[in-house]
N, C-alpha and C positions, 0 to 999 in steps of 0.2 A: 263266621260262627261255625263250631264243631259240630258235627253232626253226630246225633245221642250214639250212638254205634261203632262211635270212633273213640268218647270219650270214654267209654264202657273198656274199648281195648287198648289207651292207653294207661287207665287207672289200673287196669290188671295187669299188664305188660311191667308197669313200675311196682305192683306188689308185689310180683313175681321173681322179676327177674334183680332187683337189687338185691334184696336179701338173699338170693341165691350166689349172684356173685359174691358177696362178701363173706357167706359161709364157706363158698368152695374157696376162697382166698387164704381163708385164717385154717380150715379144715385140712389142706390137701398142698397149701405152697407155703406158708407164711415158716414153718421149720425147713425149707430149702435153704442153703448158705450160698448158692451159686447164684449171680446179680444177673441172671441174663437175664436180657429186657420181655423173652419170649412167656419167661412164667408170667408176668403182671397179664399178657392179653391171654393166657389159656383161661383163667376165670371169666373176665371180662367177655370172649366170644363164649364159654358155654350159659353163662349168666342168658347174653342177648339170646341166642337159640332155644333155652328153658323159659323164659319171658315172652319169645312167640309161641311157642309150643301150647302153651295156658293159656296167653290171650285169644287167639284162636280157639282153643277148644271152651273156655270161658264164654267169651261171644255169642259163638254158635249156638251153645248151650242155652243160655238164654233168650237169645232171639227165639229158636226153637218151641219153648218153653210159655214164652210170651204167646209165640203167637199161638199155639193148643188152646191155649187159656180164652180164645179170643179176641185177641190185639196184634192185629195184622202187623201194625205200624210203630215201631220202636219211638217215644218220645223224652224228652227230658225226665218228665214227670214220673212214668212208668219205669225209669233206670233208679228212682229213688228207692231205698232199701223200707224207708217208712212211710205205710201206704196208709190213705184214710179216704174215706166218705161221709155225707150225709146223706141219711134220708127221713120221710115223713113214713109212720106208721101211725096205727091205732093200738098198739099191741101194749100191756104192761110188761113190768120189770118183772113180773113174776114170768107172765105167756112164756114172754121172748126166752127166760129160764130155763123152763121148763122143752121147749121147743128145742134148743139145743143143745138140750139136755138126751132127748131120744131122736135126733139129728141122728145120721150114719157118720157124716163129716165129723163131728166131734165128740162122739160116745167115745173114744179113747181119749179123748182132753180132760185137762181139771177144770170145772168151771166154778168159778168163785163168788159171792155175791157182793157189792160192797154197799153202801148208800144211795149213792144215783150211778152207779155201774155196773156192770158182769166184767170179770174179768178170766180169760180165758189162756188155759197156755199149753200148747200143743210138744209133743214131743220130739226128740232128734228123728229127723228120715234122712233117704240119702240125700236132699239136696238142702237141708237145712240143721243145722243145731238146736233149733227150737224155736218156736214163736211165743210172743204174748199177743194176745187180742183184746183190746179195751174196747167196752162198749158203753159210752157214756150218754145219760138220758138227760135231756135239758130241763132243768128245774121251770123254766121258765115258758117253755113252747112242748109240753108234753109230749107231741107227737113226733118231735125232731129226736133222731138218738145218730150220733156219729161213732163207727166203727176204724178203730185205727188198729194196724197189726206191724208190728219189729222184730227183728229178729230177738231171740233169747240173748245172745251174743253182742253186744255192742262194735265189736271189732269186725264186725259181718262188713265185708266192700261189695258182693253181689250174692244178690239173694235169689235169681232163677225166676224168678217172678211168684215166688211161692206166697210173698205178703199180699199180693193185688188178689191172687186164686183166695185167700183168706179170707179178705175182705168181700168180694163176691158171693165167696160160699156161705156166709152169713147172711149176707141182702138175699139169696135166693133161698135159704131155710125159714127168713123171715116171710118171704115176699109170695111164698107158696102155702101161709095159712089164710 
């Protein structure tokens, strides 16, 4: 079994470095008329070299990121890009509203209201394109409300760990009234 730190650096090492070789391919050789076999590997070696250079610094970055956040320890779960929780409060749909609403963490968010959810959506920073944060109240166990956060972006492959710090910083705006 791969270990989460490894898959982390080969998922980005192949979004990295394929499409890199194939643009420097078509970009920079594919109008050469001379067949020698050396143009096909100048793409191919800078492809691999740009491929570690990312995953590397991708990795790190995250690891990094993670662990600030407070997760020492890289796991499968914590590599997913959509993160969630539950928890038990007493709070209503309004409190909780209202709460992170004059939050410091989400006074630049739009927070939305819907029927049994808040729905929250945070803006572009440097390590993310945007979040949304769903916060859904169970019709049925009042006190349970589960917090999920995704990127804005569906094509997001690493997210920094910006979705897990989301989710957190919600349970701790809650979890501090």
């Amino acid at each position: 079994m791969m270990k989460p730190i490894h898959k982390l650096f080969l998922i980005s090492f192949l979004a990295t470095s394929v499409p890199y070789g194939i643009m420097m391919y078509f970009f920079e050789y594919s109008d050469k008329v001379d067949n020698n076999n050396q143009i096909l590997w100048q793409p191919i070696i800078s492809a691999v070299i740009f491929g570690l250079i990312m995953s590397i610094f991708f990795s790190v970055m995250q690891k990094k990121r993670l662990k600030k956040a407070g997760y020492p320890k890289l796991t499968d779960k914590l590599l997913k890009i959509k993160q969630s929780k539950t928890i038990e409060t007493n709070l209503t749909q309004d409190e909780i509203f209202n709460i992170l609403k004059e939050s410091n963490e989400f006074k630049k968010a739009k927070i939305k209201r819907l029927n049994n959810s808040l729905i929250i959506k945070k803006k572009v920073s440097w390590f993310s394109w945007g979040e949304i944060i769903t916060i859904s109240f169970d019709v049925k166990d009042n006190n349970k409300i589960r917090i999920e956060s995704k990127p804005y972006l569906p094509t997001t492959l690493i997210d920094y760990g910006v979705n897990i710090e989301n989710v957190d910083s919600v349970i701790k705006v809650i979890k501090t009234v």
